[in-house]
C-alpha positions as CSV (number, residue, x, y, z in Angstrom):
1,X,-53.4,-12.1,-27.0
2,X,-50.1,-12.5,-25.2
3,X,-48.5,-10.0,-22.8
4,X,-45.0,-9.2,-25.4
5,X,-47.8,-8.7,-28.2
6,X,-50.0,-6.5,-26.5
7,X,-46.8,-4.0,-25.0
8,X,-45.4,-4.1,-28.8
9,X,-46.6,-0.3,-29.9
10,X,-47.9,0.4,-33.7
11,X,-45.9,1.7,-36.1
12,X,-47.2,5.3,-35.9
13,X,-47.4,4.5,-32.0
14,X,-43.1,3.7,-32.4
15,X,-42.5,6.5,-35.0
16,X,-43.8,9.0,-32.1
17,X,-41.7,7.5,-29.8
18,X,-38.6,7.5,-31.7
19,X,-39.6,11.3,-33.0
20,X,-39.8,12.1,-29.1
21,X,-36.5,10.5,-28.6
22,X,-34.7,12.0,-31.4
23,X,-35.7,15.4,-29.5
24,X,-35.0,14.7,-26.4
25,X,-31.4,13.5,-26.7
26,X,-30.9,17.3,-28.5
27,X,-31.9,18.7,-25.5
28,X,-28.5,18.9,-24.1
29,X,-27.1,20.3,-27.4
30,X,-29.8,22.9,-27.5
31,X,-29.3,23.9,-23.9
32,X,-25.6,24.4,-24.6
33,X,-25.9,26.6,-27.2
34,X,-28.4,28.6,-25.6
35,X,-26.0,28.7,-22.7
36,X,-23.3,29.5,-24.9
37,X,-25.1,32.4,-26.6
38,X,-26.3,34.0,-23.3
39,X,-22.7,33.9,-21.7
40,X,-23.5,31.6,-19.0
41,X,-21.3,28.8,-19.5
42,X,-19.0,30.3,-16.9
43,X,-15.4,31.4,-16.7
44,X,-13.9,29.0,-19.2
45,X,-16.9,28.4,-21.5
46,X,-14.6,26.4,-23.8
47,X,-14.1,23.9,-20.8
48,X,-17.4,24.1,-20.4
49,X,-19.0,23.2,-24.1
50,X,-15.7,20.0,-24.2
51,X,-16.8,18.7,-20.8
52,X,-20.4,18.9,-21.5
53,X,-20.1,17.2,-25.4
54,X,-17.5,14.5,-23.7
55,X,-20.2,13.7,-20.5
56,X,-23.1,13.3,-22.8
57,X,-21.0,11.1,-25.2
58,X,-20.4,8.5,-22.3
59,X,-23.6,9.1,-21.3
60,X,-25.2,8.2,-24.5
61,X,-22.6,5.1,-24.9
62,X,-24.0,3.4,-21.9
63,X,-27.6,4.3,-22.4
64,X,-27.0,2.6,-25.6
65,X,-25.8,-0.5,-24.0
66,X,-28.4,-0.7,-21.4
67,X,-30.7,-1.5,-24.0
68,X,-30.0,-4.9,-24.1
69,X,-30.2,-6.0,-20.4
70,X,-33.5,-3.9,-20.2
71,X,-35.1,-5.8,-23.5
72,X,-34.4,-8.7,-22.1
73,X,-35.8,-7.9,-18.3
74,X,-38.7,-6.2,-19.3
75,X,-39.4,-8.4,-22.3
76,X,-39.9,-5.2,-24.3
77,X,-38.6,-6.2,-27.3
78,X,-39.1,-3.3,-29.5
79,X,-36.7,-1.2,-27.5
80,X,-34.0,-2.9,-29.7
81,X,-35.4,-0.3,-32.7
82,X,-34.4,2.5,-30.2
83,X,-30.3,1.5,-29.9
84,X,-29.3,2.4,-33.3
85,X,-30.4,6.0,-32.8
86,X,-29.0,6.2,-28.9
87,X,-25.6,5.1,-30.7
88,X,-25.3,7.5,-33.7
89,X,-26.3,10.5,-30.8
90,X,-23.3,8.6,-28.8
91,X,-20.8,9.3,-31.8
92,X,-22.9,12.9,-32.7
93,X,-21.7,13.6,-29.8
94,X,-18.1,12.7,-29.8
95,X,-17.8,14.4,-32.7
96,X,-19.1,17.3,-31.2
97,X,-16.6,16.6,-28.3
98,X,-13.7,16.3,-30.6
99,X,-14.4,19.8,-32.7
100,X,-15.1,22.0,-29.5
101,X,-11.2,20.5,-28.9
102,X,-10.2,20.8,-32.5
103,X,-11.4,23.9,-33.4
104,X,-12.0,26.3,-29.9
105,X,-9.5,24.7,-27.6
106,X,-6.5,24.5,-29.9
107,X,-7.7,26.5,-32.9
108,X,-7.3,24.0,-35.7
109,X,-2.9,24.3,-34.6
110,X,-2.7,20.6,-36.1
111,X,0.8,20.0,-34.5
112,X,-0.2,20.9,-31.5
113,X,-3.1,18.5,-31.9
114,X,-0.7,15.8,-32.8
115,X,1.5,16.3,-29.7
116,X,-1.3,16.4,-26.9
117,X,-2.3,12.5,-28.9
118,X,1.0,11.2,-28.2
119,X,1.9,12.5,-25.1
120,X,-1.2,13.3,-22.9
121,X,-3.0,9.5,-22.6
122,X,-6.7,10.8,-21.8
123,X,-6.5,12.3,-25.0
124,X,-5.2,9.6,-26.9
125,X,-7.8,7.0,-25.4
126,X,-10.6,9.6,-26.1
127,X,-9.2,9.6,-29.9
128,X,-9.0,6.1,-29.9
129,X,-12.6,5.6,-28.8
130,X,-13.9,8.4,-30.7
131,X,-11.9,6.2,-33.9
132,X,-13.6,3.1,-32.9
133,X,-16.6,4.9,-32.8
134,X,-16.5,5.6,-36.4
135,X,-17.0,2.4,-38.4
136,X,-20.2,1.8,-36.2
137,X,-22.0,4.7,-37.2
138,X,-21.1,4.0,-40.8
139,X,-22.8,0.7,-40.5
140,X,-25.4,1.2,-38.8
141,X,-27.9,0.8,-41.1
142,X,-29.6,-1.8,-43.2
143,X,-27.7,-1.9,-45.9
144,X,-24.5,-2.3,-44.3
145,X,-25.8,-5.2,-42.0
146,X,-27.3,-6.8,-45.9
147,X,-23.3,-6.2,-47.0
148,X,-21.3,-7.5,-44.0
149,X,-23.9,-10.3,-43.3
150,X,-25.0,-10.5,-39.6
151,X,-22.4,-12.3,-37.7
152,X,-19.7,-10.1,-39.4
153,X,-21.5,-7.2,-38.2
154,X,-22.4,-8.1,-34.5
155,X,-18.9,-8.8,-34.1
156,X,-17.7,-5.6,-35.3
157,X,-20.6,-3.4,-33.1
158,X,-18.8,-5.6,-30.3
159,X,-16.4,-3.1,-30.1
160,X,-18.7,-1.0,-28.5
161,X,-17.4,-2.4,-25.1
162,X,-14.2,-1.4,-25.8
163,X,-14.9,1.7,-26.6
164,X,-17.5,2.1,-23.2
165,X,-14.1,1.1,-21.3
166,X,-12.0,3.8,-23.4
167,X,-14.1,6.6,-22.7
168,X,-14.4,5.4,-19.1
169,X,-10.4,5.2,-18.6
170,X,-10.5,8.9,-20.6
171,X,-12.9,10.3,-18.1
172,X,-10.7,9.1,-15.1
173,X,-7.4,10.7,-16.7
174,X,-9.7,13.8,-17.3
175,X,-10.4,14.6,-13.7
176,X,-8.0,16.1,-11.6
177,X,-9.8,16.4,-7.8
178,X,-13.4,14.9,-7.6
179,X,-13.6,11.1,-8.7
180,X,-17.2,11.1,-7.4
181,X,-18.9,11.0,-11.1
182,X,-15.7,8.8,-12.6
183,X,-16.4,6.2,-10.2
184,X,-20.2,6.0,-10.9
185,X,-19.9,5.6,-14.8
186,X,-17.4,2.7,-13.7
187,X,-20.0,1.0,-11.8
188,X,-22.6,1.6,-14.5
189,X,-20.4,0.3,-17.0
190,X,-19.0,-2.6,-14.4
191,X,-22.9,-3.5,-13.8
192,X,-23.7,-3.5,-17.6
193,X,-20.6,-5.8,-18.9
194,X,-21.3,-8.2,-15.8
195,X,-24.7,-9.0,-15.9
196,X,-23.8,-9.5,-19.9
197,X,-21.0,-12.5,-18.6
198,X,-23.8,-13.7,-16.5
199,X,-26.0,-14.7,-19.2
200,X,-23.3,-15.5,-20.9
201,X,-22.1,-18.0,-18.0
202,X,-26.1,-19.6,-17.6
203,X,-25.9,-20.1,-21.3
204,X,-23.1,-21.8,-21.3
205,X,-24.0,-23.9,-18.4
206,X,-27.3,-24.9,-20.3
207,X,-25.8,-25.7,-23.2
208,X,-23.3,-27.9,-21.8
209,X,-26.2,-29.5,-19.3
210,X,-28.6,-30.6,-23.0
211,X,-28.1,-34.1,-23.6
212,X,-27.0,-34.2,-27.3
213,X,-29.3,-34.3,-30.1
214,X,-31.9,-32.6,-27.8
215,X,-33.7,-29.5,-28.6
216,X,-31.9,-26.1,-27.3
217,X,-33.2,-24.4,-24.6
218,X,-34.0,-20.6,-24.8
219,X,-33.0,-18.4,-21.9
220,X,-36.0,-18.8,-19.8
221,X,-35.1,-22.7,-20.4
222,X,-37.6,-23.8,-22.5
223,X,-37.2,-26.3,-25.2
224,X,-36.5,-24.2,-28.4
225,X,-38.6,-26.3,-31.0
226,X,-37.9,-26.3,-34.5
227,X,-40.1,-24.1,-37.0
228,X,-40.6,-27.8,-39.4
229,X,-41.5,-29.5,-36.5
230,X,-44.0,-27.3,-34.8
């Protein structure tokens, strides 16, 4: 039996995994409410609940993008079934984000709201992103991928980059003094797009280096042979 087939869990083994992951990515949630309803979010707990909800929506972004890269290192290929459900807790999240700012920070004053968008530019990146954000979670699901047909729809979830880099810049503008944590989602995010240009760049490079009318070459450079002719 080959290695990829013997890693690939069971259904029931991949339904427990995603139930476990579902529960573990509210952990932070459920640890913030707790925190909120004992008093111990600190001096400013409004601060605290916005900076917490924005943290774990970057967070939760680049998780969801290191999915990929690991799949294809690993050559676990069922981990792909995981990044719809990192990415909707990405957007749960920045929704969460976006209501602690709505509704406890400026208390639903809508004009107000409008005026920190246009003039203070962490907040109108975060927006943007959190915008962007929006049409992917309402297509992530069968259905949608059926009704925008598959290269319509990767090349909308491409955005996803753009919005990494949007709630990147909107964490830098955020912080005032210590650029420590800033500057580490930068090279997380710098580390994920790069080694995605890489493959990108050998792909092209094999591509170009196939004689025409020659089979295509996967990415481990084997000769990609038709279904009819095998």
């Amino acid at each position: 039996m080959p290695h990829a087939a013997r890693s690939t869990p069971s259904p029931l083994q991949l339904s427990i995994i995603k139930g476990l992951l579902f529960v573990t990515c509210l952990v932070p949630l459920l640890q913030l409410i707790l925190a909120w309803r004992a008093d111990d979010l600190g001096a400013n707990p409004i601060e605290a609940v916005s900076h917490a909800t924005g943290d774990w929506t970057l967070r939760f972004l680049l998780i969801t993008l290191a999915v990929t890269p690991l799949r294809r290192l690993t050559g676990l290929h069922w981990l792909l079934r995981l990044r719809r459900m990192l990415g909707l807790f990405a957007f749960a999240y920045g929704v969460t984000h976006l209501l602690a700012y709505v509704g406890l920070d400026q208390f639903f004053d809508w004009t107000a709201i409008a005026m920190d968008i246009l003039k203070r530019p962490y907040i109108t990146v975060g927006f943007a992103a959190l915008v962007l954000m929006t049409p992917l979670a309402l297509t992530s699901n069968a259905f949608m991928i059926r009704r925008l047909g598959g290269r319509r729809w990767q090349s909308l979830h491409r955005s996803i980059y753009a919005i990494a880099l949007l709630g990147v810049l909107h964490f830098w503008w955020l912080v005032k003094a210590d650029y420590l944590e800033p500057l580490i989602y930068s090279a997380v995010l710098a580390g994920l797009l790069g080694i995605r240009a890489w493959w990108r760049n050998q792909e092209r490079h094999r591509q170009l280096r196939t004689p025409p009318g020659a089979p295509p070459r996967g990415p481990s450079g084997r000769r990609v042979i038709p279904i009819a002719s095998r």
